[in-house]
C-alpha positions in Angstrom: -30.7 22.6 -77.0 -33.6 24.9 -77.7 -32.8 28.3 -77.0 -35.9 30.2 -78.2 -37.4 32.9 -75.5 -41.2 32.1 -75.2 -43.7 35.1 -74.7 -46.6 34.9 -73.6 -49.4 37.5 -75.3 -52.5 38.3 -73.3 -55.3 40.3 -75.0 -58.0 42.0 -73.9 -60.6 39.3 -75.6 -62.8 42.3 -77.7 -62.0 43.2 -81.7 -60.8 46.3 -81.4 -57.6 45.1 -79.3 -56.8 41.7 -81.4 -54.0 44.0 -83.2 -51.7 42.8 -80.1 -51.6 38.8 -82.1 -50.5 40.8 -84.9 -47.5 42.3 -83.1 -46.8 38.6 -82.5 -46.5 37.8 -85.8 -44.4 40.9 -86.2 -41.9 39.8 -84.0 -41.8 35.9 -84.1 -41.2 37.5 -88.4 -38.5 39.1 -87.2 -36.4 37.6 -84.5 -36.3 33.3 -85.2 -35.4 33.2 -81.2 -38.8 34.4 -80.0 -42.1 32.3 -79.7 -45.4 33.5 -78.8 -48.3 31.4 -77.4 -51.3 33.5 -77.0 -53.7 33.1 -74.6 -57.2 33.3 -75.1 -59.8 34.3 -72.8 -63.7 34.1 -74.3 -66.3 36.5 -74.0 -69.5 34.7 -73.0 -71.5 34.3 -77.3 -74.5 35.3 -75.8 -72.9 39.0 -75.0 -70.9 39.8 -77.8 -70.7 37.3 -80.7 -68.4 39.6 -83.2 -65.7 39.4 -80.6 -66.6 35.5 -79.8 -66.7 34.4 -82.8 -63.2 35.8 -83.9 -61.9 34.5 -80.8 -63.0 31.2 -82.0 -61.5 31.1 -85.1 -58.2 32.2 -83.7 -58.5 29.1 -81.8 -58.8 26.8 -84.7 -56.6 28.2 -86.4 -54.0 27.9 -83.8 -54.9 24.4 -83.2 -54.2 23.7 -87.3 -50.3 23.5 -88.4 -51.0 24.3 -91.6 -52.5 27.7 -91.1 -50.1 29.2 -88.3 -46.4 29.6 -87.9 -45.0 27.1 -85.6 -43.5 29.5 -83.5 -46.9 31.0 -83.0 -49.6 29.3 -80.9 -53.4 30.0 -79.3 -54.6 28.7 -76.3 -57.9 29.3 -74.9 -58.2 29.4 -71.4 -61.0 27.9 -69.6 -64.4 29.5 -69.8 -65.4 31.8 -67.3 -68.7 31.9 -64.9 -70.0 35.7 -65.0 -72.2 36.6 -61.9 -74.7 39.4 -62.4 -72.6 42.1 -60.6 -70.1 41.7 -63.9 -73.1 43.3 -65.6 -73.9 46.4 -63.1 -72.7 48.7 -64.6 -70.7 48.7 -68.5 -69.3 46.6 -71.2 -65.7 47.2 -70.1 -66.8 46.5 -66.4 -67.9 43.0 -67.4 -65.0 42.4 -69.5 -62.5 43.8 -66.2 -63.8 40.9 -64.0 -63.9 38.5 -66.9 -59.8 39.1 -67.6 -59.6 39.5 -63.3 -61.3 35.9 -63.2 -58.4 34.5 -65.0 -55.9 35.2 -63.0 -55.3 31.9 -61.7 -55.7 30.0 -65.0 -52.3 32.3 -66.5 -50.6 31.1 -63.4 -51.6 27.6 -64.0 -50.1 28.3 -67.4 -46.7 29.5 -66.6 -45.6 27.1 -64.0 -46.4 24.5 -66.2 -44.3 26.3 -68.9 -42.1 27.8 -66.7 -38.5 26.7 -68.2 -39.7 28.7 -71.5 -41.8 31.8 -70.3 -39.5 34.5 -70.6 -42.2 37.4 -70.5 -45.9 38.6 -71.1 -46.6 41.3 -73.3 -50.2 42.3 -72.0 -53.0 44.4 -73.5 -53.3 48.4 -72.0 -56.1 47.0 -70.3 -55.3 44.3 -68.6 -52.0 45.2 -66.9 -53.4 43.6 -63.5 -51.9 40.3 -65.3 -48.3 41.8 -64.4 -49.0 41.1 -61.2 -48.9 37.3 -62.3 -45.8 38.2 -64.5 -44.0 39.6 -61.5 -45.0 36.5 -59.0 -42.4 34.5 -61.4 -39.7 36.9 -61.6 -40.9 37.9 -65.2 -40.4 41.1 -67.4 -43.8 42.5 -68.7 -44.6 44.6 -71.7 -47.6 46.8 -72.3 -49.5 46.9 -75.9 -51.2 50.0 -76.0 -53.5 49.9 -79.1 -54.9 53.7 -78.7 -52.5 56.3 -80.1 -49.6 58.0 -78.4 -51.2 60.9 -77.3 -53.9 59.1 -75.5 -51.1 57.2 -73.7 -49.7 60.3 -72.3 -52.8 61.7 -71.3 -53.0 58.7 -69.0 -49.5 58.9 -67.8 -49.9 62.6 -67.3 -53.5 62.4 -65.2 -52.1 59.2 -63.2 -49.2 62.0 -62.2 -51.8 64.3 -61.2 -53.5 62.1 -59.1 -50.8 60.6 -57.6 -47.8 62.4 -57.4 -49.5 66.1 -57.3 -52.8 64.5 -55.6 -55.1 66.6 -57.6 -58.2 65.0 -58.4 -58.7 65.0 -61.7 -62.2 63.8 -61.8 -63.3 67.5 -61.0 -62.4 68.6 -64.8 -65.3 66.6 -65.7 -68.3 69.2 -66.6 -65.7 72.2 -66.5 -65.1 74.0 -69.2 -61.3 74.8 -68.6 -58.4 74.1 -71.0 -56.2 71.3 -70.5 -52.4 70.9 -70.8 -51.4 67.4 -72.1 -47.8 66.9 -72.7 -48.9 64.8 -75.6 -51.0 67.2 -77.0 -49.5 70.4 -79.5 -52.5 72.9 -78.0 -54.3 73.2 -74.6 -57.9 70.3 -74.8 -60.9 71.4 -73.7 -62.1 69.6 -70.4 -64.8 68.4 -72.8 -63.2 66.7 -75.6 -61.5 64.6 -72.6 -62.1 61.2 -72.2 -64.8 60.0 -69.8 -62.4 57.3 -68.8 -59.8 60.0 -66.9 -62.5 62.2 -65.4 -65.2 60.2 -64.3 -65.1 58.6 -60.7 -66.0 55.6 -61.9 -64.0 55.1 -64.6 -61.0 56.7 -63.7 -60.6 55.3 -59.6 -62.4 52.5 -60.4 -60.4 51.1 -63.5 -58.4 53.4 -65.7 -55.8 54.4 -62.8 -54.8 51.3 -61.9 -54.3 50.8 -66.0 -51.9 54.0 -65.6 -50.2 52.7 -62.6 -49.9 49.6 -64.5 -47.9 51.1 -67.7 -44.8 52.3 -65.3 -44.4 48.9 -64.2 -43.5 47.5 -67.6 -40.2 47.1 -68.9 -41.9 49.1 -71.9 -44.4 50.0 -73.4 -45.2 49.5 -77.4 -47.8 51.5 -79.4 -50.0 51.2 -82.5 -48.9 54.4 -84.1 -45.6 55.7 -85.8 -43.3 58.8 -85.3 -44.6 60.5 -89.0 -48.2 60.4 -87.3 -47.5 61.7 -83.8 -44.3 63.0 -83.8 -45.1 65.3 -81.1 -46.6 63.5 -78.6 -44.0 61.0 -79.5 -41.3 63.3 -78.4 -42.7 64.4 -75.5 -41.8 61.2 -73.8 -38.2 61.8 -74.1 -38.7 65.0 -73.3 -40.9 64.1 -70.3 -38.8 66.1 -67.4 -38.8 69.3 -69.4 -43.1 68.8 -69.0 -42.6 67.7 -65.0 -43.8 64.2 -65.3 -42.4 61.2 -63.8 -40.0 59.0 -66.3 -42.2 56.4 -68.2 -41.1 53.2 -69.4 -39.1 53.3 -73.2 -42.1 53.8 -75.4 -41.3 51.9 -79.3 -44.0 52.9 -82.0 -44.2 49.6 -84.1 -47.5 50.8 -86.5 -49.7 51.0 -88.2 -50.3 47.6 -87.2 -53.8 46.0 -89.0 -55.7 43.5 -88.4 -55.7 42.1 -91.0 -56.9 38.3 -90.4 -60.0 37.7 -91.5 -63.5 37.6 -89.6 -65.8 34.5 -90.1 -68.6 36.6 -90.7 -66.1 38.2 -93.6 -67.9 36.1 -96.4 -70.7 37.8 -98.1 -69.4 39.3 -101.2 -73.0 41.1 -102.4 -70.8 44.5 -100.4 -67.7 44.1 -102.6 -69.5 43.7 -105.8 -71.6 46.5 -104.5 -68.7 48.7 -104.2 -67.1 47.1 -107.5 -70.5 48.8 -108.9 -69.3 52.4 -108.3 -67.2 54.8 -109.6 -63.6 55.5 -108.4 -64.1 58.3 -104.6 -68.1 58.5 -105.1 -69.1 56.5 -101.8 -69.0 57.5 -98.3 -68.8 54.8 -95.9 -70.7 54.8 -92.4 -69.4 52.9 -89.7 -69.1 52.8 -86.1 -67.2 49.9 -84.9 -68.0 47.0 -83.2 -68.8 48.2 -79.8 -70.5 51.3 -81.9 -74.5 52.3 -82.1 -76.6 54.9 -82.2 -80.2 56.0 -80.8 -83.2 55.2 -82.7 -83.6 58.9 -82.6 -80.3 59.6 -83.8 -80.6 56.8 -86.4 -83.3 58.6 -87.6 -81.5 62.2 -88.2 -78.6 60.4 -90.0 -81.0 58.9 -92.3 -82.5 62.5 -93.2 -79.3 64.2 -93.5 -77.5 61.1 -95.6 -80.4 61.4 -97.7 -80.3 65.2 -98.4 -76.8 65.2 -99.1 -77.2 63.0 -102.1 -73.8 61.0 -101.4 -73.7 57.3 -102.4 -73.1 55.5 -99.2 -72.6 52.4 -97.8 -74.2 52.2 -94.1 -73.2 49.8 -91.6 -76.4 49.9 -89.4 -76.2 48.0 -86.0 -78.4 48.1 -83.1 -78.0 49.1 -79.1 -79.6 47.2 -76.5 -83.4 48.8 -76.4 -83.0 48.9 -72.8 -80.1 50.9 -72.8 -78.7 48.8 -70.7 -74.8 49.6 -70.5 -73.1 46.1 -70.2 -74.6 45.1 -73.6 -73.2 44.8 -76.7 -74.5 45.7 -80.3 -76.1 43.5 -82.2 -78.3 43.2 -85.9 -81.0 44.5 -86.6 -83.8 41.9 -88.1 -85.4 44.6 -90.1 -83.8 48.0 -91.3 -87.1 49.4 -91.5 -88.5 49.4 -87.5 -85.8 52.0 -87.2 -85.1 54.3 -90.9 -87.1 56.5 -91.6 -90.4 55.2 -93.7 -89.7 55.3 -97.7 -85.9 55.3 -96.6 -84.7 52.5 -98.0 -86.9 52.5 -101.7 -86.0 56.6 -101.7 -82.2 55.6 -101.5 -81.9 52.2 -103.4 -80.1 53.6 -106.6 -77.6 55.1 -104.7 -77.0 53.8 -101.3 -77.0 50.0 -99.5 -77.9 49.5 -95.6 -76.0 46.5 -94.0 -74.9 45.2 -90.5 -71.8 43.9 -89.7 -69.1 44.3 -92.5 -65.3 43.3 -92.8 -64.5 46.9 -92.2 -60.8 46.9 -93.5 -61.6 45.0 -97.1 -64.2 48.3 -97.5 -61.5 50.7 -96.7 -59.3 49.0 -99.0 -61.6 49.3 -102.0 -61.2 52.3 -104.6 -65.3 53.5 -104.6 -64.6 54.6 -101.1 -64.4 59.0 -100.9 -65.1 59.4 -97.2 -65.4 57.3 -94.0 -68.1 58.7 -91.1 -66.3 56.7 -87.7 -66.7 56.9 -84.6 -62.7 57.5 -84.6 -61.6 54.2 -82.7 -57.5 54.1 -82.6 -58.1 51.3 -85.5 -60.6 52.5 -87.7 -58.3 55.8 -88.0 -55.2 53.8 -89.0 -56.8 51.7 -91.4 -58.9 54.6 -93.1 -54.9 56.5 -93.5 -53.9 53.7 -94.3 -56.1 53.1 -97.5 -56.1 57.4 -97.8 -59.3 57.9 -96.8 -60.3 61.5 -94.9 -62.0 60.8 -91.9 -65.5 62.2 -90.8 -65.4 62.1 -86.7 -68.1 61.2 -84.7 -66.8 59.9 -81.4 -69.2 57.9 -78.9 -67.0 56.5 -76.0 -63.5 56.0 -74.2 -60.9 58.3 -75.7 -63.0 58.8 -79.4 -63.3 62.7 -78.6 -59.8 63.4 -78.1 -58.5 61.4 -81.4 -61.2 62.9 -83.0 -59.9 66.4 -81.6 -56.2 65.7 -82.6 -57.3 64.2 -86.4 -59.1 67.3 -87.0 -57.0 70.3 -84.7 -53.9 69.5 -84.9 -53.4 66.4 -87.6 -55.9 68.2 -90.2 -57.0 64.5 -91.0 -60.5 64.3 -91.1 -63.5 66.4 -91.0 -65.9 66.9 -87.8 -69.3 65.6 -88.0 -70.3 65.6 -84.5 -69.1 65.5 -80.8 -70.4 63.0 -78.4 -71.7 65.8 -76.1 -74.4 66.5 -78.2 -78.1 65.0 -77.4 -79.0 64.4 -80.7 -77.2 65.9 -83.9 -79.5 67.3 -86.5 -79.9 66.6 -90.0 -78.6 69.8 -91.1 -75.6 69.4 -88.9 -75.1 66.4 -90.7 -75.5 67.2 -94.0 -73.1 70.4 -93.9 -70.3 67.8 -92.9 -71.2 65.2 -94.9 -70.5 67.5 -98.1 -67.5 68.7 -96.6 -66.2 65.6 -96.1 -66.8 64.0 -99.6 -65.6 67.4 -101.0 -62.6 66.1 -103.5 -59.9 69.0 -103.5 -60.2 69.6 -99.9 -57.4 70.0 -97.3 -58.2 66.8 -95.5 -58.0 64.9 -98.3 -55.0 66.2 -99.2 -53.1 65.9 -96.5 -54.8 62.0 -95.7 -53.2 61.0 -99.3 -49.6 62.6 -98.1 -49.3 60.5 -94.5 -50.9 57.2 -96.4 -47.5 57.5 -98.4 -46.1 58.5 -94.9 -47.1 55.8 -92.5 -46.7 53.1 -95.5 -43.2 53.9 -95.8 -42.6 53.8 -91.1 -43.0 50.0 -92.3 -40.4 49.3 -94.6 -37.3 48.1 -93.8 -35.4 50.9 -92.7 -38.5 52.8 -91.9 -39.3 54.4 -88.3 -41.5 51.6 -87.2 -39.7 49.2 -88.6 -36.1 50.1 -86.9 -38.1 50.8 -83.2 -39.7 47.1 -83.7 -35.8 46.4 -84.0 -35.0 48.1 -81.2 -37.9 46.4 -79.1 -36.9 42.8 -80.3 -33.4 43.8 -79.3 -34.8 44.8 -75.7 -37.1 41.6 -75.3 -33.6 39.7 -76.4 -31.6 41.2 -73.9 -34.1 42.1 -71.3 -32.5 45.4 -70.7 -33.2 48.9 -72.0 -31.4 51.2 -74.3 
């Protein structure tokens, strides 16, 4: 008789939260009782084909034997039909009624699986699937692929809002000082994400998210107790700080992505980099989901050039519309947006691409300095490899990792806040040299938690034992 527990895994379908099909293979690794099937929801090519065509190649791959383990499957659920209202307003908008518009295929799913479905371990962002989970009598788990800190914030502000009712959406604009439980020091109203103070975001999406987390049976997060031991604690400490008891909360990271991308092939960047001497390039990247303004495209340009780094640029365009719901894509031609001369002026020492397999770059010895736009992913990998971290947040919860890496971590180096209309050249340049500046404290301190957060995933190591603990608590369906 086949005793295996079968989980089902539902990811928000965007790159930046496929970490959660690594967690499966984490824990069908570890416990030979567990399988995972995971199911697949597609983002419409035309809108995002990074994310697309990843998804697709998960697909295949799950469809071939010989590439995946057999306790770990991918199933792609039927396409969806957007309607224009998906579009109104942002990219996450679109992608909310895409997951909400599949509500009915997951059902299909488990009653016809029902003798094996055990559980769903579902993305932070699509917690509106435990609803499904709960239809059948079935535990749910939470993935939340921003850090620790950021999770708290959102426990702490759904408390607010609906246990104190203050409305939190009125610290947007002020310029007050924040108490976070997760947080060592007070946050400026301004570093907070738009995501917990805007109207919008907050009562139209992000609350229900919150509301969401305390319904799990627990929560599990990409980060590990040697990175944010603080915030870590605070949720067993939460009644000391006067907020409700969360769910158990296991730290199972770093977690990488490390499968490969399709577009992953061209190897002119690696040889590129193989070109170089050993720290000397600073790397430019901002995920994605991430773009600039031609404007601001254009101030980079001047202050990358006067700072005379070696760099590797990975140079992606916004919709010219500015239209919210869209999603970056390549430019045909570098020049109709760098500065005239740009590229002939910097040929010896630098190399403008577009999309680029982000994690094999980090990996490589040239690299001295990463510019990001401080995604929870991008700043694990760049520890990970021990490279310092210039911040330049641009959306969801980017200013307040980029305030905890460089105020209370002392892991990177700040470049710019998003609040800014346009940061300057000079602006740039002064943290560009900072940043690439080889004894300084951020680097230091980035080489010591690389050792660190290596070590939270060896046997015996922090991350390791909590993944133990949470295997033990999917097993047994019962919290300790």
């Amino acid at each position: 008789m086949d005793n295996t527990q079968h989980l089902v895994f539902i990811p928000w379908p965007l790159m930046g939260h496929i970490q959660i099909v690594e967690l499966a293979k984490l824990i069908i690794d570890r416990e030979p009782g567990i399988s995972v099937t995971v199911l697949l929801m597609q983002l419409p090519a035309y809108k995002d084909t990074v994310s697309s065509s990843f998804l697709d190649s998960l697909s295949a791959a799950g469809s071939t034997s010989a590439t995946t383990s057999s306790r770990l499957s991918f199933l792609e659920l039927p396409p969806a039909n957007p309607t224009p209202e998906w579009s109104s307003k942002t990219r996450g908008y679109f992608v909310h009624n895409l997951v909400q518009s599949q509500r009915s295929n997951v059902e299909d799913f488990v009653k016809s699986h029902k003798a094996k479905v055990v559980g769903f371990v579902v993305d932070m962002l699509v917690t509106g699937m435990i609803d499904v989970a709960e239809k059948f009598q079935l535990p749910s788990y939470v993935f939340f692929s921003s850090p620790a800190s950021f999770l708290g914030s959102m426990i702490h502000f759904q408390t607010l809002q609906d246990e104190q009712m203050q409305d939190v959406t009125e610290l947007k604009n002020s310029n007050s000082l924040v108490l976070i439980p997760t947080f060592e020091n007070p946050v400026p109203a301004n570093v907070l994400s738009d995501v917990l103070v805007d109207k919008d975001f907050w009562l139209g999406r992000f609350l229900d998210y919150a509301r969401g987390y305390r319904k799990a049976k627990a929560v599990i997060v990409n980060t590990c107790e040697e990175l944010e031991a603080f915030a870590l604690s605070s949720f067993s400490l939460s009644a000391a700080y006067g907020i409700s008891v969360v769910p158990p909360v296991y730290s199972v990271g770093p977690i990488l992505n490390r499968t490969p991308h399709p577009r992953d092939t061209d190897d002119c960047i690696m040889k590129w980099l193989d070109e170089q001497t050993s720290g000397s390039v600073l790397f430019l990247c901002f995920g994605s989901q991430g773009g600039l303004s031609k404007d601001q495209v254009k101030e980079l340009s001047r202050g990358l050039e006067r700072s005379g780094c070696r760099f590797l640029w990975s140079l992606r365009q916004i919709s010219a519309e500015n239209k919210n719901a869209e999603f970056p894509s390549e430019y045909l031609d570098f020049g109709e947006v760098l500065p005239e001369g740009f590229l002939v002026r910097t040929a010896g020492v630098g190399k403008v691409v577009g999309w680029i397999p982000q994690l094999r770059v980090l990996s490589h010895p040239a690299l001295g300095g990463f510019v990001s736009h401080c995604g929870w992913n991008s700043v694990l990998e760049s520890i990970w490899y021990g490279v310092p971290i210039g911040t330049w947040p641009l959306y969801a919860e980017q200013k307040m990792n980029a305030f905890q890496l460089v105020k209370e971590l002392g892991l990177g180096v700040e470049v710019c806040w998003d609040d800014e209309p346009i940061v300057t050249a000079d602006e740039i340049e002064r943290g560009l040299r900072k940043l690439m500046e080889s004894e300084s404290e951020a680097r230091k301190k980035v080489e010591e938690m690389k050792e660190k957060i290596r070590m939270s995933m060896e046997k015996d190591g922090s991350s390791y034992r909590s993944l133990g603990r949470l295997v033990h608590h999917i097993m047994t369906n019962q919290t300790n």
